[in-house]
C-alpha positions in Angstrom: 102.6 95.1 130.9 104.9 96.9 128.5 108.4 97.1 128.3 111.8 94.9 126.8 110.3 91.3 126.2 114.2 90.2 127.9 113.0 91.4 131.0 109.3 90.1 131.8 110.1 87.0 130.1 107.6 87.9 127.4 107.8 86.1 124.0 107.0 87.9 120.9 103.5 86.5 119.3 102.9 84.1 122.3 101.7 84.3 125.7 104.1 85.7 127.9 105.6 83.6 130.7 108.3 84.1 133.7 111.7 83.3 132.6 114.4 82.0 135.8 117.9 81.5 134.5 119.7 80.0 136.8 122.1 83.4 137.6 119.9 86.1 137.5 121.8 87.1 133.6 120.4 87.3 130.1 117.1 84.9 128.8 118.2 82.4 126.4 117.6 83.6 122.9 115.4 80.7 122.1 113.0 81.6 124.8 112.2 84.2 122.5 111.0 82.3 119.2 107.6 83.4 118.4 106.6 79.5 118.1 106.9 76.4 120.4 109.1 74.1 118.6 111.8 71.4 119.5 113.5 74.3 121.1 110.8 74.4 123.6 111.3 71.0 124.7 115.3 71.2 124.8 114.3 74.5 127.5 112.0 72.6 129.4 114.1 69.2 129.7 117.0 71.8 130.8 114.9 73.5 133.2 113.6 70.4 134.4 116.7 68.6 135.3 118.4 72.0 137.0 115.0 72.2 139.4 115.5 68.0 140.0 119.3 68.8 140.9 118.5 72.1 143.1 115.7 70.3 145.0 112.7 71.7 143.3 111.2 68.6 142.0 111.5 64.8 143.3 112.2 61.8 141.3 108.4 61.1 141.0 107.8 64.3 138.8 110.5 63.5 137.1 110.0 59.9 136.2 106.4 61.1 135.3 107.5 63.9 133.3 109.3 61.2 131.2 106.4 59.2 131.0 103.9 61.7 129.6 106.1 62.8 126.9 107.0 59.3 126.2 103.1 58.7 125.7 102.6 61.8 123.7 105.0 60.6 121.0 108.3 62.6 122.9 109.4 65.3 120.5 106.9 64.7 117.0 104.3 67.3 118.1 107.2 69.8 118.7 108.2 69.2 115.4 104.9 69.5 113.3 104.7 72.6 115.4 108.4 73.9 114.2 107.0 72.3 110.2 103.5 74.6 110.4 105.1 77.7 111.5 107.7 77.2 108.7 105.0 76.8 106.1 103.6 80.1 106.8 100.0 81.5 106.7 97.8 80.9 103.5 96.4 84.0 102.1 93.1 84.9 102.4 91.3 84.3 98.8 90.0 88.0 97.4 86.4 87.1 97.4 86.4 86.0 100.7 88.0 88.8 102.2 85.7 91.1 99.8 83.0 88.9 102.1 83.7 89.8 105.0 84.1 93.3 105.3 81.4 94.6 107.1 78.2 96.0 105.8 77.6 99.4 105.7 74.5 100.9 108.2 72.1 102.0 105.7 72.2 98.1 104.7 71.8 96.8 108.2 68.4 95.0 108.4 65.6 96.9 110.9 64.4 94.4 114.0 61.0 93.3 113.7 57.9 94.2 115.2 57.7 91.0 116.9 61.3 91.0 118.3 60.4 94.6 120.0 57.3 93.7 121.3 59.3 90.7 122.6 61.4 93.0 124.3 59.4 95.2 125.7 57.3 92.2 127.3 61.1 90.9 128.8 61.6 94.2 130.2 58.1 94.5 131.8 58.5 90.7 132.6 62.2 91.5 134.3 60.2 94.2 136.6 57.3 92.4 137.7 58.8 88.9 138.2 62.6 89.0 138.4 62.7 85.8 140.3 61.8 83.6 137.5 65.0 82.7 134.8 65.9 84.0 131.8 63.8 81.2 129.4 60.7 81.1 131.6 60.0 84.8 131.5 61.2 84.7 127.5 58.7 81.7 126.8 55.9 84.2 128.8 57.4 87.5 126.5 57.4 84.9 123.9 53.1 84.3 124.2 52.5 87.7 125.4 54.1 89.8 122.5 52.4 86.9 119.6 48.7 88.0 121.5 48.9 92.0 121.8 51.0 94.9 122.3 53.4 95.1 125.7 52.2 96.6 128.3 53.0 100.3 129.5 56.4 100.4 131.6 55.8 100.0 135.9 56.5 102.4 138.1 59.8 102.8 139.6 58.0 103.3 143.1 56.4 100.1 142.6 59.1 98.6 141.9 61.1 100.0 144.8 58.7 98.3 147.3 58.6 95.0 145.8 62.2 94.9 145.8 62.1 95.7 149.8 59.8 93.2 150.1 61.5 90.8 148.4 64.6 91.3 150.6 62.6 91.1 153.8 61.6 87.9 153.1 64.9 86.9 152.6 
């Protein structure tokens, strides 16, 4: 959803949310700090009083409202919130950004001979038995592909029936 931030009730850098105010007009401008800070708590005190007086909300919400911010130390986690956003982002050291570029193809490393003939037993495996889970028919690809090559691909018609047959017994 694109569009003026003002109007969906979007806030720059955070998940969106709907925005009432109380006469239809403009959002108020600290709605749309990029961070959840004291502000945060002012809007939602604000908000929650104006739904209490319109009818919205009963003294029970309310009293528990209080409560749970009471227990969660009232405004402090607003304001280490408001203190890490003001401290800013460290920079990422050189050699660790150097680190994780990503590595080009020609470096990638080649799977296995033991990881495709593990997959080519799964996909047999998937064919011939689909009702057993994903771990039981990996532990048989597992055994199979440590024993011998995988076995040549079924045939779609075969497969075709046993599905049919599989759904008439259900």
């Amino acid at each position: 959803m694109g569009g003026d931030p003002r109007v969906h009730g979007a806030r720059p850098g955070g998940l969106g949310h709907l925005h009432r105010t109380p006469t239809g007009g403009e959002p108020d401008p600290r709605e749309l700090l990029p961070y959840d800070g004291v502000h945060t708590f002012e809007l939602r005190r604000e908000r929650l009083h104006r739904e209490y007086r319109d009818g919205e909300r009963g003294p029970v919400f309310v009293f528990f409202w209080y409560v749970w911010h009471l227990v969660t130390l009232w405004k402090i986690p607003f304001k280490i919130s408001e203190w890490e956003y003001r401290q800013g982002r460290a920079q990422i050291p050189a050699a660790m950004a150097a680190w994780s570029e990503p590595v080009p193809p020609a470096q990638w490393a080649e799977p296995s001979a033991l990881l495709r003939n593990v997959c080519a037993h799964l996909a047999a495996l998937s064919q011939t038995e689909p009702s057993l889970d994903f771990m039981a028919r990996y532990r048989k690809a597992r055994a199979a592909a440590e024993q011998g090559p995988p076995p040549p691909p079924a045939k779609p018609a075969a497969r075709k029936r046993r599905q049919r047959r599989t759904a008439a017994k259900e």
